[in-house]
VEXROSE-979534 format. One record per residue (C-alpha): residue in three letters; x, y, z. Coordinates in Angstrom, 2 decimals, always signed. Layout:
! VEXROSE-979534
ATOM,Ala,X,Y,Z
...
***
This chain:
! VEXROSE-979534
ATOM,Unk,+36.13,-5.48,+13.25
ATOM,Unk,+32.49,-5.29,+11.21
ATOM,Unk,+30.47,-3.51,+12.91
ATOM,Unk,+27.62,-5.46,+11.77
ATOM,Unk,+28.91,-8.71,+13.53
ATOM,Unk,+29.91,-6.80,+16.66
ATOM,Unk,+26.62,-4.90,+17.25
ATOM,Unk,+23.57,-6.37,+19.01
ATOM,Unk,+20.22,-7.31,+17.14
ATOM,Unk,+18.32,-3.70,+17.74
ATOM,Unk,+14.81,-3.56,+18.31
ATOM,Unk,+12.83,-0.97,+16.30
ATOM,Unk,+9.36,-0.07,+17.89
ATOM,Unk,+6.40,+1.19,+16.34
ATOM,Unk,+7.67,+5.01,+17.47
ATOM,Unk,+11.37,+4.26,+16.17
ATOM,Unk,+9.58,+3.49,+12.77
ATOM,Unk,+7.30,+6.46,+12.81
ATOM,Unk,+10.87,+8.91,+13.04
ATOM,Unk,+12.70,+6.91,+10.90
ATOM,Unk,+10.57,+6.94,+8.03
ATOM,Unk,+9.39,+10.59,+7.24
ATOM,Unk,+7.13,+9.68,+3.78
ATOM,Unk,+9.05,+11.93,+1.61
ATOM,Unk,+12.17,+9.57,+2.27
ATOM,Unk,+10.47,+5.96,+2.31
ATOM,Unk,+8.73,+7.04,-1.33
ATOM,Unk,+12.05,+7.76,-2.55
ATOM,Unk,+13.25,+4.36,-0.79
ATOM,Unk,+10.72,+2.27,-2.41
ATOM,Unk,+11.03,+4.63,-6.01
ATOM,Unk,+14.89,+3.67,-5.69
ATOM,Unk,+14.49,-0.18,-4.76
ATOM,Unk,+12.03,-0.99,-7.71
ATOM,Unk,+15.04,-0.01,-10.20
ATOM,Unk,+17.56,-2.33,-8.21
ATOM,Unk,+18.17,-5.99,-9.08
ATOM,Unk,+16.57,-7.47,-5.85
ATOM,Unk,+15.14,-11.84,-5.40
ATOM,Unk,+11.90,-11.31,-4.17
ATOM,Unk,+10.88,-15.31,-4.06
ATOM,Unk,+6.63,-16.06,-3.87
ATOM,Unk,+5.29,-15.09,-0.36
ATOM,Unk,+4.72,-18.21,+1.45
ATOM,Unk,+1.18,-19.44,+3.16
ATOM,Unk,+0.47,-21.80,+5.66
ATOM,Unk,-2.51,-22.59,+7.88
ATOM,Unk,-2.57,-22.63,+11.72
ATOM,Unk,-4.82,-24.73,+13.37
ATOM,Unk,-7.10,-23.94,+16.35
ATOM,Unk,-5.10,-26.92,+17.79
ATOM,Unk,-3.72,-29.72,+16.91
ATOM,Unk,-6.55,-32.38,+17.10
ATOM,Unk,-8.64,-29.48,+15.52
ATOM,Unk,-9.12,-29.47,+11.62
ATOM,Unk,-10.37,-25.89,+12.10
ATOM,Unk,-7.78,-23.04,+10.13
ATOM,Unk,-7.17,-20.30,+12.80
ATOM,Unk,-4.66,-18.32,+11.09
ATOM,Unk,-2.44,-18.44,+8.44
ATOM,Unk,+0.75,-17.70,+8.80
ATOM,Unk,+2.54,-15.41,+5.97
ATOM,Unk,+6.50,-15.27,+5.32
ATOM,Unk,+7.70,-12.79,+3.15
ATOM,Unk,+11.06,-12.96,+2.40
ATOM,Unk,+13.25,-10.27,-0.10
ATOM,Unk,+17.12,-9.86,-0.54
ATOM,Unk,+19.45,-7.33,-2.06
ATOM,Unk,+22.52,-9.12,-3.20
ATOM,Unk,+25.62,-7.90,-1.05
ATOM,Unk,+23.49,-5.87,+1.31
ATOM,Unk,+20.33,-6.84,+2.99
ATOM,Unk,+18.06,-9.93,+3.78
ATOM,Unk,+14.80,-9.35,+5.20
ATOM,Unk,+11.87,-11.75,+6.26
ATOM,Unk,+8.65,-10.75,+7.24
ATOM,Unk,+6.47,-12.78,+9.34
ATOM,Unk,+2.83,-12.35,+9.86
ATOM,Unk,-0.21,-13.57,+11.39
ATOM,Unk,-2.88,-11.31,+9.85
ATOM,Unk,-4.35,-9.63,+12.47
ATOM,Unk,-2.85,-10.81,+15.28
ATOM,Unk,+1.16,-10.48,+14.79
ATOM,Unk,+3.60,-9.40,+12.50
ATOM,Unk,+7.78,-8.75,+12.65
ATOM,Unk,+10.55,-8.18,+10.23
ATOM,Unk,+13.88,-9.20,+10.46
ATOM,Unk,+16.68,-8.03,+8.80
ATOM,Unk,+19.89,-9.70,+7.92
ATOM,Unk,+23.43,-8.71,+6.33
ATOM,Unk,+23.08,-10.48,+3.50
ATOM,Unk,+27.01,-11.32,+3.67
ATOM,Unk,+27.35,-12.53,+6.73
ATOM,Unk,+23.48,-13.45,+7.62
ATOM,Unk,+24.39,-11.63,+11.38
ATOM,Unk,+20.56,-10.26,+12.22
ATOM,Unk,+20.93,-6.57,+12.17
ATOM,Unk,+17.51,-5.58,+13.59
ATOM,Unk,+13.93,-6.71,+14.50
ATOM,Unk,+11.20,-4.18,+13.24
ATOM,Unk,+7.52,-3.84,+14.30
ATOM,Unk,+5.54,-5.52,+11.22
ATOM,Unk,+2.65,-3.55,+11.88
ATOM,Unk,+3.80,-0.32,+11.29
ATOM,Unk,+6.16,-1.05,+8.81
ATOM,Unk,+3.86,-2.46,+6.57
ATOM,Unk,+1.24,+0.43,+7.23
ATOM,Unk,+3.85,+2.75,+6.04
ATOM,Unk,+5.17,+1.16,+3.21
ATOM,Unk,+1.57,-0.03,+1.72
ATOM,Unk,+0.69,+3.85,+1.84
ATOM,Unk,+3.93,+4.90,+0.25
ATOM,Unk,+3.83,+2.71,-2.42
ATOM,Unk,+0.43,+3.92,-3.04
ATOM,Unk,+1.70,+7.20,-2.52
ATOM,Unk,+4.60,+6.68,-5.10
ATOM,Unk,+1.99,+5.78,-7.69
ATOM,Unk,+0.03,+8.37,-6.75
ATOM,Unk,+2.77,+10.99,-8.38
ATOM,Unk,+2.71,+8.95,-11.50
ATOM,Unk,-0.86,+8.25,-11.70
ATOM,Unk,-3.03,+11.55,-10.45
ATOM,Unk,-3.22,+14.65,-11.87
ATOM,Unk,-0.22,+16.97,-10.35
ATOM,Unk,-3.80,+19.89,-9.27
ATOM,Unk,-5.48,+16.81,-7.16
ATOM,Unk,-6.85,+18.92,-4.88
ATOM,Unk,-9.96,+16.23,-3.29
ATOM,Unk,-8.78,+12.85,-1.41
ATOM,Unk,-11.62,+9.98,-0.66
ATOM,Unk,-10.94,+7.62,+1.93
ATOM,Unk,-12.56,+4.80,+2.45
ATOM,Unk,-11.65,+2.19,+5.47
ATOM,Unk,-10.70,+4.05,+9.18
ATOM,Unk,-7.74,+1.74,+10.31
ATOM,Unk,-3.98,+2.05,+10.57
ATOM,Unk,-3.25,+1.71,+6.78
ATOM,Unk,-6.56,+4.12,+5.76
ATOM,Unk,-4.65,+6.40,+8.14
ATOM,Unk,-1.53,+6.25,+6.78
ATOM,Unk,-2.81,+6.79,+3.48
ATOM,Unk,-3.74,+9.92,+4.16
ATOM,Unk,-0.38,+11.45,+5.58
ATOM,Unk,+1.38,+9.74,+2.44
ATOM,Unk,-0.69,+10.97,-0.77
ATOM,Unk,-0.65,+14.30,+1.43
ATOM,Unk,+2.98,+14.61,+0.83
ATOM,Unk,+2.57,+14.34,-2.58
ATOM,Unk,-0.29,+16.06,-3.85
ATOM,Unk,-1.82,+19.66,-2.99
ATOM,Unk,-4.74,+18.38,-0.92
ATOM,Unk,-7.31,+20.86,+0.37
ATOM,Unk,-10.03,+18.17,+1.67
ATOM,Unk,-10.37,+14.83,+2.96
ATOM,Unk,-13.13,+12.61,+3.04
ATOM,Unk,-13.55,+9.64,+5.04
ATOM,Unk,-15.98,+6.44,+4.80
ATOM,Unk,-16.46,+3.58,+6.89
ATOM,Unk,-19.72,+1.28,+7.45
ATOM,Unk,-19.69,+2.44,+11.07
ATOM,Unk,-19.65,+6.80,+10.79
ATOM,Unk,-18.50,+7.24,+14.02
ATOM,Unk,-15.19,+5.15,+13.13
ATOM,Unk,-14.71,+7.58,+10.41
ATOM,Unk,-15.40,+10.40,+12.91
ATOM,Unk,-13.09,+9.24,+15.46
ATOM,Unk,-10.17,+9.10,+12.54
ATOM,Unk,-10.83,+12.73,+11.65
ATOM,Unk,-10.44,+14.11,+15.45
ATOM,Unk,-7.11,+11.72,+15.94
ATOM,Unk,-5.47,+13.42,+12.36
ATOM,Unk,-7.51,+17.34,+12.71
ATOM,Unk,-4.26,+18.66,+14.46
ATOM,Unk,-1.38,+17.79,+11.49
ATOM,Unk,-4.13,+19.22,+8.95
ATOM,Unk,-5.50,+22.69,+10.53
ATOM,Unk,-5.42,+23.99,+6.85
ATOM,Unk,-7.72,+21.16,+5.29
ATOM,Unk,-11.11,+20.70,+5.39
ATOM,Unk,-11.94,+17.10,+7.25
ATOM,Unk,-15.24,+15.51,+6.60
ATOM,Unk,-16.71,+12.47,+7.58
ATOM,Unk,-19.08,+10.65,+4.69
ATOM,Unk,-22.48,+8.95,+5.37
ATOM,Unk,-23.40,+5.82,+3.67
ATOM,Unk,-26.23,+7.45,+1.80
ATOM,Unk,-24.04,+11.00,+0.73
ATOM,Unk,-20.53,+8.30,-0.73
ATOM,Unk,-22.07,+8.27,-4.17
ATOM,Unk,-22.13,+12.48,-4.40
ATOM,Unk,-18.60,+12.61,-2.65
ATOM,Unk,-16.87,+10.15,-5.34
ATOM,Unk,-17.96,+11.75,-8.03
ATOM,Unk,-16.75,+15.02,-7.33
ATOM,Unk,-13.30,+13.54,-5.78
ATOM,Unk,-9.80,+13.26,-7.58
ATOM,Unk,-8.19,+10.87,-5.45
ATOM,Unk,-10.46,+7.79,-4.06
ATOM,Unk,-7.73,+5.44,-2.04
ATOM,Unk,-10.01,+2.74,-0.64
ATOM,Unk,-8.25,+0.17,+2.79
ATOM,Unk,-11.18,-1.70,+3.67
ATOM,Unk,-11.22,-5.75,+3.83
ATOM,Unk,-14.76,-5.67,+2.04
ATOM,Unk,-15.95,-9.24,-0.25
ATOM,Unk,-18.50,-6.78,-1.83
ATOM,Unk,-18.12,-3.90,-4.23
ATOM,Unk,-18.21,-0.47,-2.22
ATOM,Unk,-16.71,+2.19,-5.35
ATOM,Unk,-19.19,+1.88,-8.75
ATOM,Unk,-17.69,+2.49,-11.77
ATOM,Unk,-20.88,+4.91,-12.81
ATOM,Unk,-19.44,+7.24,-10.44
ATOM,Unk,-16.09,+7.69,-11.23
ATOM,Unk,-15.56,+10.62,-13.34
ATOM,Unk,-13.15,+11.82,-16.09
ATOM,Unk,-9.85,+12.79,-13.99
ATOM,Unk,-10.14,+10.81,-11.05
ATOM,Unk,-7.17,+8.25,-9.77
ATOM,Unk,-8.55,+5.22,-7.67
ATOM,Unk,-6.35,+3.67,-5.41
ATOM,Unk,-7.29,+0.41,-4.39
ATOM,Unk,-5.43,-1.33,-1.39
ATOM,Unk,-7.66,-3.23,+1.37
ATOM,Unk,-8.30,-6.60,-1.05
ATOM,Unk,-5.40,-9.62,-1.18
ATOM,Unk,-7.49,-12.26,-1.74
ATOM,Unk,-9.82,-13.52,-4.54
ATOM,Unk,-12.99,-12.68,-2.44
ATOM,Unk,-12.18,-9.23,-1.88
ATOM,Unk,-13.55,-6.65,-3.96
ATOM,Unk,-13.77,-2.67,-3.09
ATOM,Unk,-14.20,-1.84,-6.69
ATOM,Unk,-16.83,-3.01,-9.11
ATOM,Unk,-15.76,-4.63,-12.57
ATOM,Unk,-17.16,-1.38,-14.12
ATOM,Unk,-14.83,+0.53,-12.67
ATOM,Unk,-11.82,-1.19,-13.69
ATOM,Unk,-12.77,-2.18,-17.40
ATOM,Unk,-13.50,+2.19,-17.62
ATOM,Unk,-9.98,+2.53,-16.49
ATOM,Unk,-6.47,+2.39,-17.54
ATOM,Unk,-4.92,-0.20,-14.99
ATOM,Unk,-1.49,-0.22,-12.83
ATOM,Unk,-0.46,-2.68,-10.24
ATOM,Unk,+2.40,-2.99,-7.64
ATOM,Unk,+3.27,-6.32,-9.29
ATOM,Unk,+2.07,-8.13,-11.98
ATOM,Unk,+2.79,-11.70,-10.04
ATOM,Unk,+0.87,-10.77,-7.33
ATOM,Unk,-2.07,-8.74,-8.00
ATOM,Unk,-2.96,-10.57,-11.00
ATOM,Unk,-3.14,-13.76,-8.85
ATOM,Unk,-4.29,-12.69,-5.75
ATOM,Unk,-6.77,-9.63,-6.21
ATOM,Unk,-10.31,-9.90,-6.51
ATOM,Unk,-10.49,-6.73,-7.98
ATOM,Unk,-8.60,-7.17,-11.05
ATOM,Unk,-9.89,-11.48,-11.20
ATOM,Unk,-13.25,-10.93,-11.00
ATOM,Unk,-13.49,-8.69,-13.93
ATOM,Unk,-11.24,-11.51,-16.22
ATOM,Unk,-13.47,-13.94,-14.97
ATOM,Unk,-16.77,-11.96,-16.34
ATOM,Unk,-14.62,-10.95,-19.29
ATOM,Unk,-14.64,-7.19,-19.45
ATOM,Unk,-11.16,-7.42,-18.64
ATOM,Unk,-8.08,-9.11,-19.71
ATOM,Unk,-4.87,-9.20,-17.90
ATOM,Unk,-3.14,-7.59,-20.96
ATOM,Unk,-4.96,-4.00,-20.22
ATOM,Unk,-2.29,-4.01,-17.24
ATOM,Unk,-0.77,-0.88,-18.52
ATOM,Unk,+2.54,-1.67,-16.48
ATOM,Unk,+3.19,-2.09,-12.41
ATOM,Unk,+6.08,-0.04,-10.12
ATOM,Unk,+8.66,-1.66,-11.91
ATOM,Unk,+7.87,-0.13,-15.24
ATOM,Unk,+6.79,+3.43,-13.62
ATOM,Unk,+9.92,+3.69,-11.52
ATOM,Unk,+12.22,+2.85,-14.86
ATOM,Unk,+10.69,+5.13,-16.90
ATOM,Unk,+9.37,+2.61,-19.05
ATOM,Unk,+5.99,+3.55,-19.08
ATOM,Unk,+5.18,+7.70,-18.15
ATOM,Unk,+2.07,+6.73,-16.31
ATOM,Unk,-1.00,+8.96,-16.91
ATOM,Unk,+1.53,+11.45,-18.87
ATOM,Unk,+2.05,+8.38,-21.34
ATOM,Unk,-2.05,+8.12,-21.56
ATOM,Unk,-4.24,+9.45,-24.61
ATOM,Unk,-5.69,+12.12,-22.89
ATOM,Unk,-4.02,+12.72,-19.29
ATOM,Unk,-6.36,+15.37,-18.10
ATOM,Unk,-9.22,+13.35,-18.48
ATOM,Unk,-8.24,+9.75,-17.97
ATOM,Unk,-9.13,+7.71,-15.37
ATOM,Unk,-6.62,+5.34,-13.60
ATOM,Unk,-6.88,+3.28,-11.50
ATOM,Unk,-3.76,+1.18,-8.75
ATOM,Unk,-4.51,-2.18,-7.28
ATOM,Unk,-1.45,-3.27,-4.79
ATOM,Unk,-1.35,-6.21,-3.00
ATOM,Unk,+1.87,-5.88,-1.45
ATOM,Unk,+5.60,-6.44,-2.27
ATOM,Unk,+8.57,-7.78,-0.42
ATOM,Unk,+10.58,-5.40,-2.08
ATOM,Unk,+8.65,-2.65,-0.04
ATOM,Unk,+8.94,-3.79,+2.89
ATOM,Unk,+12.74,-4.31,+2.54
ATOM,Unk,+13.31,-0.71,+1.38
ATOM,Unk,+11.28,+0.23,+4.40
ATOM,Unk,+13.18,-1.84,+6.60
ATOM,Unk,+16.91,-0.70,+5.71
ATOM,Unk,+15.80,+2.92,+5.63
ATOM,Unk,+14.94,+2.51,+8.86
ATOM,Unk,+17.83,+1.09,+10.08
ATOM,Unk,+20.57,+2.81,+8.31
ATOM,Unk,+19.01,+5.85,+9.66
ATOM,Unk,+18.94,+4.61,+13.53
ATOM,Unk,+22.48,+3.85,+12.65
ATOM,Unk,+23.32,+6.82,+11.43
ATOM,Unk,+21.83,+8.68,+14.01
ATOM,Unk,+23.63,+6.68,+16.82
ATOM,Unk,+26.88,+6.44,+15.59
***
């Protein structure tokens, strides 16, 4: 008998998710899935009333769904905020195979993928990270583009210090050989500009990184903004930089970042230099493929990708199942 239609829906928690995805394995998940034929249909919106004789939007709700033909379906459903779960499916049979905690799952995998274009994008020496935001995904961030580049210190942001503080003495025992500082508003300026890595998770509507201060070298990792009214990066700073996206459907129609610069002109959607797709095929070498590597800045706006979250997903559970077996 399959054991797929014998076994019980398993349950993987927030802990279950932290084992099963280590970061050097979920990078090479989500390197592996972007060179497989995958359907990754539009993510789906819909608003959620306070109630129903209320006109008043609550929530929206957010489906994500993503199959690989002949093995996996997953669907992700989320209310920002507030909720989020994945399911996945054998995509033969359509038996549910597991439930996953949304939360963590998509922490991990939105830090991966920026840690995946991170070892395209950055210089292989980048020895300063900048982060800016002090929740679960800035968190993440910093254990993923850890496991990929040489780090020596970390700097962390947020528009309340002590938020940034209280991150540094939560992470200070997995980094006793790195120097940990927290960054006040009036000393961010000084810090960027020296930094080689700036990966920015806030859900700012107003410009936080200035494109004056990003020097020659530096990779900027933008991931907080999925709307059109988020910005964490001036239009400066992206028309001084050569541009790579997760996806070219979504972040070209969802992130302020990149659609505020087209609409002022200073950029055009054709300075995309490519997304993961192209990076992960080899069909464009990244910063390597750039004019001048050592000195070039570049810059990766991700807004998210169903195709992550799947990878994350069956990693996850083929290794629960492997270990249980």
């Amino acid at each position: 008998m399959n054991n797929k239609l014998s076994s019980p829906t398993i349950f993987l928690s927030r802990e279950a998710l932290i084992s099963y995805l280590p970061w050097d394995a979920l990078i090479d998940a989500l390197r592996d899935i972007f060179t497989k034929p995958v359907e990754c249909p539009p993510r789906l919106h819909y608003p959620i009333k306070s109630s129903v004789d209320e006109n008043e939007v609550h929530n929206t709700l957010l489906i994500m769904p993503c199959w690989s033909p002949g093995e996996y379906i997953g669907v992700k459903q989320n209310l920002p905020s507030l909720f989020s779960h994945y399911l996945l499916s054998d995509a033969n049979t359509g038996t549910h195979l597991a439930q996953l905690d949304g939360g963590e799952l998509t922490s991990r995998r939105t830090a991966a993928a920026s840690a995946l274009a991170s070892t395209y994008l950055s210089r292989n020496d980048a020895a300063s990270l900048v982060i800016l935001g002090s929740g679960k995904v800035a968190r993440s961030l910093i254990y993923a583009h850890c496991s990929v580049r040489p780090i020596q210190t970390i700097s962390i942001w947020n528009h309340r210090n002590e938020n940034a503080v209280a991150l540094i003495e939560s992470i200070c025992h997995d980094f006793p050989s790195i120097q940990l500082h927290a960054i006040r508003n009036e000393d961010l300026e000084d810090v960027v500009k020296v930094c080689d890595i700036i990966s920015c998770a806030t859900l700012s509507t107003s410009p936080i990184v200035k494109g004056s201060w990003i020097q020659p070298g530096t990779h900027v990792d933008l991931v907080g903004g999925f709307t059109p009214n988020m910005h964490e990066a001036d239009s400066a700073c992206v028309s001084k930089a050569s541009v790579f996206v997760d996806t070219r459907a979504g972040a070209l129609s969802e992130a302020g970042d990149l659609l505020t610069p087209v609409k002022e002109g200073v950029f055009s959607i054709d300075d995309v230099q490519a997304d993961l797709f192209d990076l992960c095929n080899k069909h464009h070498k990244g910063r390597a493929h750039l004019t001048d590597p050592r000195s070039a800045i570049t810059l990766f706006k991700s807004v998210g990708d169903s195709r992550e979250d799947l990878a994350a997903a069956s990693l996850a559970y083929n290794t629960h199942m492997n270990r249980n077996l």
